[in-house]
C-alpha positions in Angstrom: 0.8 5.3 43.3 2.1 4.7 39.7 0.8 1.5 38.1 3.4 -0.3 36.3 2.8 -0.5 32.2 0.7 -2.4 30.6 2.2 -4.6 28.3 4.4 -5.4 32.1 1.4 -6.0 34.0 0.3 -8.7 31.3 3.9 -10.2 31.4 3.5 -10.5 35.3 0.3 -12.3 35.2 0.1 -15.4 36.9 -2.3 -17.0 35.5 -3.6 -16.8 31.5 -5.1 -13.7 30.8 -8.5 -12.6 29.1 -7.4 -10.8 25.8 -11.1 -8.8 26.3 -10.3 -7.7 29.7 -6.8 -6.1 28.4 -8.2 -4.4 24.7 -10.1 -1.6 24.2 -13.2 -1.9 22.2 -12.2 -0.9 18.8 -9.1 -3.4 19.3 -11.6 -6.1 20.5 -13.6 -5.4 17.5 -10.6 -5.6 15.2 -9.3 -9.1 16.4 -12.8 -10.5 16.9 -13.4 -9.9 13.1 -12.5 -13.4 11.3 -12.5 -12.4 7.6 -10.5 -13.4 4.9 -9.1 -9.8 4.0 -9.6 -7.1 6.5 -8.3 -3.7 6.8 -7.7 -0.9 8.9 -7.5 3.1 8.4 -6.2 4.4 11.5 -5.0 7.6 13.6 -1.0 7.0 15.1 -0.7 5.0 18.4 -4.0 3.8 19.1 -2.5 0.2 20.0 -3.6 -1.9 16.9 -0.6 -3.7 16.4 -0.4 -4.7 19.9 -3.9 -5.9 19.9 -2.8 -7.8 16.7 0.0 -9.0 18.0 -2.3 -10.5 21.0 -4.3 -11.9 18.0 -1.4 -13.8 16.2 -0.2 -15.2 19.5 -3.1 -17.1 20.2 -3.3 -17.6 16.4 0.0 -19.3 16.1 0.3 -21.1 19.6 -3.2 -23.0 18.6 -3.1 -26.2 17.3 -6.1 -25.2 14.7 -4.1 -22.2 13.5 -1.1 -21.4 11.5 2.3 -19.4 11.2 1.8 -15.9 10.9 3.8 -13.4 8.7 4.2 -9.9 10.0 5.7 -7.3 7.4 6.4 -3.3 8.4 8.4 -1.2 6.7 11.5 -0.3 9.3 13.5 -2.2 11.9 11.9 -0.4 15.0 8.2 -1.1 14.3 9.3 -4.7 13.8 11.5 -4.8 17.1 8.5 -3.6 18.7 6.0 -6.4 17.3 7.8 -9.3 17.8 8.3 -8.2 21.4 4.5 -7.2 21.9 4.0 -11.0 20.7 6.6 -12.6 23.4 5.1 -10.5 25.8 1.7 -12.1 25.1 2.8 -15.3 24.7 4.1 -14.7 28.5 0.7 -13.5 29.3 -1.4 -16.4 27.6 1.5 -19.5 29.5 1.7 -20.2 25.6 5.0 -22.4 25.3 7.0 -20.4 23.1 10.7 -20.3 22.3 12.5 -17.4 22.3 13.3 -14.3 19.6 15.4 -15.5 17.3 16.7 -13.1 15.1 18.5 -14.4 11.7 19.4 -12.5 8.5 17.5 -13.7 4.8 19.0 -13.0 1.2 16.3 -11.9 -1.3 16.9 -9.7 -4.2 20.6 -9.6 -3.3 19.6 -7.6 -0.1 19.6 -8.8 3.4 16.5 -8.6 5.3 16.2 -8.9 9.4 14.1 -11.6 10.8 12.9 -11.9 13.9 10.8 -15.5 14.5 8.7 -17.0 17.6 8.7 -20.8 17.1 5.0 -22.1 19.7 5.1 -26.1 20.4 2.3 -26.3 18.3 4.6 -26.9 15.2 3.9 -22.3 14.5 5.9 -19.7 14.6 5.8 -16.3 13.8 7.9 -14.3 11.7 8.8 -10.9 11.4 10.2 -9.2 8.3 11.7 -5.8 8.6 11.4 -5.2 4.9 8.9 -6.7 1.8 10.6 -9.9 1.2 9.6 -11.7 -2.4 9.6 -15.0 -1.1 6.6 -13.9 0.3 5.3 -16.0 -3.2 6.2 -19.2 -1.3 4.1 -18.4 1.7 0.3 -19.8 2.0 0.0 -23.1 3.2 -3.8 -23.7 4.8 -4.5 -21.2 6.8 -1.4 -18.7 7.2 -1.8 -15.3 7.9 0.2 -12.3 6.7 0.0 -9.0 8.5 1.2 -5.6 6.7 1.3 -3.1 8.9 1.7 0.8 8.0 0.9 -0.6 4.5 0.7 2.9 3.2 4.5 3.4 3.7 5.7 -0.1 2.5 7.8 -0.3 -0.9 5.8 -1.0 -3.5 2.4 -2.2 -1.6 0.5 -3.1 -4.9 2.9 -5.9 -5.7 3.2 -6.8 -2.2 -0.6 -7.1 -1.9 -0.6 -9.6 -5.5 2.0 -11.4 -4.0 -0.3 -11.8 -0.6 -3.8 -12.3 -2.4 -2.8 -16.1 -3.3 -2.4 -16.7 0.4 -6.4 -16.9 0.5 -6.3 -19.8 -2.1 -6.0 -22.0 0.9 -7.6 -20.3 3.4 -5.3 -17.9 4.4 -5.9 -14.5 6.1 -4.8 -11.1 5.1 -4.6 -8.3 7.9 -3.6 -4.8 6.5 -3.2 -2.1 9.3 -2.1 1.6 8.2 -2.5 5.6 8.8 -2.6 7.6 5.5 0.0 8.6 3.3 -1.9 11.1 0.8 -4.6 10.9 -1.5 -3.0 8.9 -4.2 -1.2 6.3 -2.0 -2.7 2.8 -3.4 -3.3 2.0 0.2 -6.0 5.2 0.0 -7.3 3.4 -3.3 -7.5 0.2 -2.0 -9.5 1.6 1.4 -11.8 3.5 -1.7 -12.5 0.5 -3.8 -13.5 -1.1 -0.5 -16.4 1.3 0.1 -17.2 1.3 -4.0 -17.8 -2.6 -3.4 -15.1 -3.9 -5.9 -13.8 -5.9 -3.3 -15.8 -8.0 -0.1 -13.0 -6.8 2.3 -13.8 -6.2 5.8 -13.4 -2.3 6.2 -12.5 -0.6 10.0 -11.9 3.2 10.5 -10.5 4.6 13.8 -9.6 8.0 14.4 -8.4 9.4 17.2 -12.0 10.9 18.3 -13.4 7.2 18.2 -10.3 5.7 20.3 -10.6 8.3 22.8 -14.5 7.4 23.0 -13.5 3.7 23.9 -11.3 4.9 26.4 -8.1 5.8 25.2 -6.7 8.8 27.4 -8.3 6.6 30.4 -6.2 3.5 29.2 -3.4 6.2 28.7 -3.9 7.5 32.6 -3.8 3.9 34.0 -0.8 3.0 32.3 1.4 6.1 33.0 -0.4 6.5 36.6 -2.0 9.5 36.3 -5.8 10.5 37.2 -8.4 10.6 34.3 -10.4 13.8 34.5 -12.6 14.7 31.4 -10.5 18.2 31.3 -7.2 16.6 31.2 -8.6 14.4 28.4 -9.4 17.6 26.7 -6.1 19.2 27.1 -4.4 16.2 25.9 -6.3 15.9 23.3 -5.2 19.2 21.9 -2.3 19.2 22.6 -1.6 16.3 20.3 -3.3 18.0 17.6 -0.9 21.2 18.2 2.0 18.8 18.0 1.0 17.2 14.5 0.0 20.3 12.7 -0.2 21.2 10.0 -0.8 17.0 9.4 -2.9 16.5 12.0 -6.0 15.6 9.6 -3.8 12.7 8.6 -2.3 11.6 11.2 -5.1 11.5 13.7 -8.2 11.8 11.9 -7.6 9.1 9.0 -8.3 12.1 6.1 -5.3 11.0 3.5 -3.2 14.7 2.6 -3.9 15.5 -1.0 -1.2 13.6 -3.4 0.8 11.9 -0.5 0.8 9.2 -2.3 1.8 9.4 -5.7 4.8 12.0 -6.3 2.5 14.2 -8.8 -1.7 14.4 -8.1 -4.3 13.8 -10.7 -5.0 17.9 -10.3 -1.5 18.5 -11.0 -1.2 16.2 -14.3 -4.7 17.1 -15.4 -3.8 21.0 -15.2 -0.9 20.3 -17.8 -3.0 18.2 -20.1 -4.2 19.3 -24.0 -5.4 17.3 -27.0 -2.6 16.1 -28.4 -2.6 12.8 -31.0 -1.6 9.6 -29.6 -0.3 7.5 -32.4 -0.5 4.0 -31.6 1.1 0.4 -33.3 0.3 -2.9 -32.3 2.8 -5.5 -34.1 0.7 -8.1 -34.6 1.2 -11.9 -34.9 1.0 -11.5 -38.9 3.0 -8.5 -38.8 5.8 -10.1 -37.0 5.8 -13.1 -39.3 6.8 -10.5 -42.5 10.4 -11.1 -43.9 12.0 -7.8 -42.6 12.0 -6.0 -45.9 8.0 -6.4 -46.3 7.8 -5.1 -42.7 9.7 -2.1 -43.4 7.4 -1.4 -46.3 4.6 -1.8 -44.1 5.7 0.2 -41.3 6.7 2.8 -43.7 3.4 3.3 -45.0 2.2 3.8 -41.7 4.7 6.3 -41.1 3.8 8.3 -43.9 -0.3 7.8 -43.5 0.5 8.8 -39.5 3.3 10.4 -38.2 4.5 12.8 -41.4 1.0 14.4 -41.4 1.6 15.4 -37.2 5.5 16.1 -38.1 4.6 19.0 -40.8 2.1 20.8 -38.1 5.9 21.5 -35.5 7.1 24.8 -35.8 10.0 24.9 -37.6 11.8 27.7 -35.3 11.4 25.8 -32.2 14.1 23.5 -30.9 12.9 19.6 -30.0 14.7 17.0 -28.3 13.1 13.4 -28.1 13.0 10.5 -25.6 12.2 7.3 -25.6 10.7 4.5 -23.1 11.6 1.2 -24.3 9.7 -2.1 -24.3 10.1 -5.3 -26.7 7.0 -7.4 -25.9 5.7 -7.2 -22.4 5.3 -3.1 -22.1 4.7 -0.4 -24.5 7.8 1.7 -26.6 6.8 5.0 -26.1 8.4 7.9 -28.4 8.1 11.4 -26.9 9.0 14.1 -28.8 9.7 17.4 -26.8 9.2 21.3 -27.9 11.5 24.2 -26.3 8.8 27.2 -26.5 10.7 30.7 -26.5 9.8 30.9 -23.0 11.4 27.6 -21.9 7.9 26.0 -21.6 8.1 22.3 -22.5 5.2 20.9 -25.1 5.0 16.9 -25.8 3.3 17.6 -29.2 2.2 14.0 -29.8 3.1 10.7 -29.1 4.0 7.4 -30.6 3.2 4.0 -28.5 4.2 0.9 -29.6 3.5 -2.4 -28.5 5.1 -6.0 -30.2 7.0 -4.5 -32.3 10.2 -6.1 -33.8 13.9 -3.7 -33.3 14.3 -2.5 -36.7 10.8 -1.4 -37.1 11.5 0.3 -33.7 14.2 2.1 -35.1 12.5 3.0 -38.2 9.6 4.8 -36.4 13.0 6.5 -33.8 14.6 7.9 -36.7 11.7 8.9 -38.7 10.6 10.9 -35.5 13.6 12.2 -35.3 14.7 13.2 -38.5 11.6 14.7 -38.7 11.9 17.0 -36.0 12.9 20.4 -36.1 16.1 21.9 -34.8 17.1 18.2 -32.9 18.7 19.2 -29.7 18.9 15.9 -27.9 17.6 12.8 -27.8 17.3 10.4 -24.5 17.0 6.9 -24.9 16.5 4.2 -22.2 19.2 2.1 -22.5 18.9 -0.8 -20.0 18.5 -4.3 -21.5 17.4 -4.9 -24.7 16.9 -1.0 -25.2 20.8 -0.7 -25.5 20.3 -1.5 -29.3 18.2 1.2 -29.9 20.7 3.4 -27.4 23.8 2.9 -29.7 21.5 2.8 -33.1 20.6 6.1 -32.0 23.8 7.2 -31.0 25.0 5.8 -34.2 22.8 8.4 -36.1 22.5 11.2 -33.9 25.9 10.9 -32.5 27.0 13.4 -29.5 23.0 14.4 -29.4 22.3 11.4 -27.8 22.0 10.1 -24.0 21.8 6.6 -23.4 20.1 6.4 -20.3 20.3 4.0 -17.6 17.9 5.2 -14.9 19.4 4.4 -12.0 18.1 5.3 -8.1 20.6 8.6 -8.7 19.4 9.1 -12.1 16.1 9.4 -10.8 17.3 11.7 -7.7 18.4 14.1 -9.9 15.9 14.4 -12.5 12.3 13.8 -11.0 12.2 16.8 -8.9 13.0 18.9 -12.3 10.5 17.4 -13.8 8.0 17.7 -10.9 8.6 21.4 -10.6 7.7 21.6 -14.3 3.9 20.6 -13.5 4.3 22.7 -10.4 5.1 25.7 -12.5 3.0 25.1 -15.4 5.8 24.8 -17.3 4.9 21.5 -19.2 1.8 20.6 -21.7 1.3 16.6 -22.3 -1.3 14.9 -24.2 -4.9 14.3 -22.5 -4.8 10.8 -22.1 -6.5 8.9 -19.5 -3.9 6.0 -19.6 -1.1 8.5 -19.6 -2.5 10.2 -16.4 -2.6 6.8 -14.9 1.8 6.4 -15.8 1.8 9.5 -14.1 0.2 8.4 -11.0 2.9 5.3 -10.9 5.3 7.2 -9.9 6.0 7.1 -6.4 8.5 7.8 -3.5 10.9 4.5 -3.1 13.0 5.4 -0.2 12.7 9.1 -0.7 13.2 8.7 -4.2 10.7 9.6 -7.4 10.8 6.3 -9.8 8.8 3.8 -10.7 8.0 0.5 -9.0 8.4 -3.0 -10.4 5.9 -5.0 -12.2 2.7 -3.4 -14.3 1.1 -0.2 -13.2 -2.5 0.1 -14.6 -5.4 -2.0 -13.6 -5.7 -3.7 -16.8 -2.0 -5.0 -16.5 -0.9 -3.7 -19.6 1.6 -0.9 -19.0 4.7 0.1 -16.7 4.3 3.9 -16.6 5.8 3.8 -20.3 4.7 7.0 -21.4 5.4 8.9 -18.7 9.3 7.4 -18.3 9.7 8.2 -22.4 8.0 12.1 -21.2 10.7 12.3 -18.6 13.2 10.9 -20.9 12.5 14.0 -22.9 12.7 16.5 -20.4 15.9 15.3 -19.4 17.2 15.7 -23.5 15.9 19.0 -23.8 18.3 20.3 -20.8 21.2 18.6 -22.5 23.7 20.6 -23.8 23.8 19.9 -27.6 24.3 21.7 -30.1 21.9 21.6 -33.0 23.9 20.8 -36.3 23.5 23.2 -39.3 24.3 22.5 -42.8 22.6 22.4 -46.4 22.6 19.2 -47.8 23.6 18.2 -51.5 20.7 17.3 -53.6 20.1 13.7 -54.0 20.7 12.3 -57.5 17.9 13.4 -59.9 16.6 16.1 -57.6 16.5 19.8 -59.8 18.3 22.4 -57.6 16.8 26.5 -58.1 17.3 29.3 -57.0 14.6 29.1 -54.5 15.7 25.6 -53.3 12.4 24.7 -53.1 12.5 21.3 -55.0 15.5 20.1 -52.6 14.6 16.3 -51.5 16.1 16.9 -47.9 17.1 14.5 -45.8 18.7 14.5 -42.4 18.2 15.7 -38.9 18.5 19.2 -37.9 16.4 20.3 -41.4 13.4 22.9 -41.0 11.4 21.2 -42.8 11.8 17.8 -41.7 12.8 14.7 -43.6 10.3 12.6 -45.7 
């Protein structure tokens, strides 16, 4: 005779029910585990966010706990929480109040919210997106829940954002199968087990849910008799079903560079020593009257970036981009050789940090100018960068795109630039922190780009040289044309027959512009 489902059977209880009698051991070890932070890798549909939703109920209907905050990253799996938890509160005789469902403005998107309200003065609430009012959450005690962390939008912030929830007592519960190697839900789960964090660590695969009775709990819900060949069968037959991502999906083994849109063996493979010229406008620097700050910056030019600008071959075409930043990131300049085989080469590149405008555009059009056969130029133009974008296209003129790197922007020219590593049609710098703006880059909504806020561990850069790199790949496929002339000599200059005592000046000159 077919037994009717479990999550039913609970419902129809008549009297409260025993959450240990109803979970299966790894989901009574999960909700019996009271730390601050704890976190789950997991195979798909074990039943952990039901057994977390049986958690939370009892959580939020007791007067001794506290609302709860449930985040996921699609409408469905939130549906299915917030029903899981009625169904519970059913089960337990908690008095509860029905689903409300209500629509929030944040970021001038509208998010779905489903919310429980208990008599105890609780509720729970369900988001069906990240929500950044999430900053205002953490009174004593709350809890926040993040389930299928690995596929939320931009998890790093969301876990900052979270963290101060503890401050008062608070509890963290992060739940998720893997989404590649590079995924920061994979690195957080890594610097778990490297000790730099005192997070409370669970792994279940499928194996180890099928050892606590899985299929068996599977067979009693559906009706259908347990035998240990059945078990067997079913058991490979899910596998067969999930191939070739069946490691991943059932086994909690992360798929190499899920995560991040390229892997560290894909950037490494394109790296070469390259200079890294690097300017840090100081407090005293930025107190200079402008004119003693060009002098300044001019001398750095000339005891730095001339020397790297005379070693370019003078046959190749260049194009340029450029990542900016006034204070808070780094301005990254990233100049770009076309090799006669369409291979891309970043020959060096120039970061800059605190520095004023017009010393920005100094070091722009001394890169520039300086570069042989200019093709096109990039410049990120959002912002502040738009006076750099027209500066640019003030000097450069037709040669010049000022970017604004929109979602479609991105669409369209990340998988170009992806396919360039892919092919081993790029060389960059070897730079540890430019490998790390690499590994920023991730998939928002099926789309390459790079999330909001600061990207390293050390909080000090937003991908920068990696947007300028792009920013350059995207110049050299424009369609400029390099500009050819012989300039007059400047007064005073003596003019041969060689030419060789010409002062030239200008872009599009062979021999660059000092």
């Amino acid at each position: 005779m077919n037994q009717k489902p479990l999550a039913q059977a609970v419902a129809d209880a008549s009297q409260p029910v025993s959450t240990a009698a109803i979970l299966l051991g790894y989901q009574q070890k999960w909700v019996a585990d009271n730390s601050a932070v704890k976190v789950i890798e997991k195979s798909r549909r074990i039943g952990l966010s039901y057994a977390e939703a049986a958690d939370d109920v009892l959580y939020a209907a007791s007067d001794e706990g506290a609302n709860v905050y449930y985040i996921s990253y699609n409408k469905e799996m939130t549906q299915g929480f917030i029903q899981d938890c009625a169904g519970w509160a059913k089960a337990y005789q908690a008095a509860a109040s029905q689903i409300e469902e209500s629509v929030i403005e944040a970021d001038d998107k509208q998010i779905l919210t489903y919310t429980i309200k208990f008599d105890s003065g609780h509720q729970i609430q369900a988001f069906t997106s990240n929500p950044r009012n999430l900053r205002s959450k953490g009174r004593p005690g709350e809890r926040l829940v993040i389930d299928e962390a690995a596929f939320v939008d931009d998890i790093e912030e969301l876990l900052k954002a979270a963290m101060a929830m503890t401050i008062w007592g608070g509890q963290i519960r992060i739940i998720s199968t893997h989404n590649g190697e590079d995924n920061p839900f994979n690195t957080l789960i890594n610097d778990i087990r490297a000790g730099r964090y005192d997070y409370s660590l669970h792994r279940v695969d499928l194996d180890n849910a099928l050892a606590d009775g899985l299929y068996r709990r599977i067979c009693q819900v559906t009706g259908q008799t347990w035998t240990r060949e059945a078990e067997v069968q079913w058991r490979q037959q899910l596998i067969n079903r999930y191939k070739p991502n069946e490691d991943e999906e059932l086994f909690c083994i992360p798929a190499l560079g899920g995560g991040s849109y390229l892997t560290r063996v894909q950037v490494e493979a394109c790296m070469a020593d390259a200079p890294v010229l690097r300017f840090d406008g100081t407090r005293e620097f930025n107190a200079l009257p402008e004119p003693a700050r060009r002098d300044a910056m001019g001398d750095w030019i000339r005891e730095h970036l001339e020397p790297v600008l005379r070693t370019l071959d003078r046959q190749r075409r260049h194009a340029l981009g450029q990542d900016f930043a006034r204070s808070g990131d780094l301005s990254v300049i990233a100049p770009m050789e076309i090799g006669s085989t369409l291979h891309r080469t970043v020959p060096f590149l120039v970061e800059m940090h605190n520095v004023p405008f017009k010393q920005q555009e100094q070091v722009l059009f001394a890169v520039g100018n300086g570069l042989p056969r200019l093709c096109g130029v990039a410049i990120d133009s959002r912002g502040n960068g738009s006076y750099l974008g027209e500066a640019a296209r003030d000097e450069w003129g037709s040669l010049v795109d000022q970017v604004m790197a929109t979602e479609n922007w991105y669409r369209e020219r990340m998988p170009k630039h992806k396919a360039r590593f892919e092919d081993g049609g790029i060389t960059i710098p070897k730079s540890d922190e430019l490998l790390e703006d690499y590994r920023a880059f991730t998939l928002v909504r099926g789309v390459a780009r790079l999330p909001e806020g600061k990207t390293n561990k050390a909080g000090t850069r937003h991908g920068d040289a990696a947007m300028a790199i792009v920013l350059a790949d995207s110049a050299s496929d424009m369609d400029g044309v390099e500009i050819e002339f012989t300039p007059a000599p400047r007064p005073g200059s003596h003019n041969d027959d060689d030419g060789d005592n010409l002062n030239l000046s200008g872009f599009g000159i062979g021999g660059g512009a000092w």
